[in-house]
Structure formats: C-alpha cells, structure tokens
C-alpha positions in Angstrom: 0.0 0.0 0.0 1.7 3.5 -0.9 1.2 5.9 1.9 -1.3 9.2 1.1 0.7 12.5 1.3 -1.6 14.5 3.7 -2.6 17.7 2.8 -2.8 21.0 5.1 -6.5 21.3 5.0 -7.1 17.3 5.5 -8.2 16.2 9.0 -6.2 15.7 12.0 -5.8 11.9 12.4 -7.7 11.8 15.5 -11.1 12.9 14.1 -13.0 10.2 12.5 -16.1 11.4 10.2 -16.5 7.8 9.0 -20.0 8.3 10.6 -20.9 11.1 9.7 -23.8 12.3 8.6 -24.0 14.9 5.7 -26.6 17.8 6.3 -27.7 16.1 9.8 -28.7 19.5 11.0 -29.4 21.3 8.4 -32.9 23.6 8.0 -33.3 22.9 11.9 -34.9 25.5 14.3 -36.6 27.2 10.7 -33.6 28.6 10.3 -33.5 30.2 6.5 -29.1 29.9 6.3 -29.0 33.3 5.8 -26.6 35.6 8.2 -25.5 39.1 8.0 -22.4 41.0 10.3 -23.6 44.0 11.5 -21.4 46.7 12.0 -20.7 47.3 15.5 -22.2 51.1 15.8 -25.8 49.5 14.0 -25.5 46.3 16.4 -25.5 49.1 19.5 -29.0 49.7 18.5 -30.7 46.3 18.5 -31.5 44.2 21.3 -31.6 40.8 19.3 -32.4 39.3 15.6 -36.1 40.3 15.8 -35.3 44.0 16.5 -33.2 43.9 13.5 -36.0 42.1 11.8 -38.9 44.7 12.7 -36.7 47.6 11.9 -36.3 46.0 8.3 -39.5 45.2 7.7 -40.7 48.8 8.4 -37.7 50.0 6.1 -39.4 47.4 3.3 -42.8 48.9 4.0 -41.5 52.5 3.7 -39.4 51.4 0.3 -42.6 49.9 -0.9 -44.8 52.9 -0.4 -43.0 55.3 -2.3 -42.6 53.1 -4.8 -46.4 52.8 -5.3 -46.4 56.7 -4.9 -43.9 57.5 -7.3 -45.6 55.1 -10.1 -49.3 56.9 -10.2 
C-alpha cells in the first residue's frame, strides 16, 4: 500500500467522520441559512435578531410605499 501524502486542509488523524452524517442539521430551528455581520455602531442599537427584523421590515414597507407613490 503506498502511503497518502496529507494535505494541510485534510483532517487531523484523530477525528474520524467515517459516521458522519451529511446535512444532519441542516434547515433545523426554521432557520432560513442566511446571516449578516452587523457593524458594531448599527449592532448598538438592536436588542436581538427580531429587533433587526422589525426595523427592516418597516424600512421594506416605507421602500414599498413610495414606490407605489412615485408610479401613479
């Protein structure tokens, strides 16, 4: 048997995936896969996700309305 040259981004010897599961976890919780990094002066201002979520929705309605305004 010839011995396989390891490469840097191959697995330490001691982890064994030979088990594994592909996508086990994935789409769990409802969570869409989606993240953003907030910069930290916006991340001041929100609490948690569903701040973030509220403010952008109301930013969506706002887009939305002068878009139906500007189009009559």
């Amino acid at each position: 048997m010839s011995k396989r040259k390891t490469r840097r981004d191959d697995p330490a010897p001691e982890y064994d995936f030979s088990k594994g599961v592909r996508g086990k976890y994935v789409g769990r919780n409802g969570v869409a896969g989606r993240s953003v990094t907030l910069d930290d002066d916006v991340a001041r201002e929100f609490r948690d996700d569903r701040a973030v979520n509220e403010a952008l929705r109301a930013v969506v309605a706002i887009l939305r309305l002068r878009s139906r305004r500007g189009s009559k």
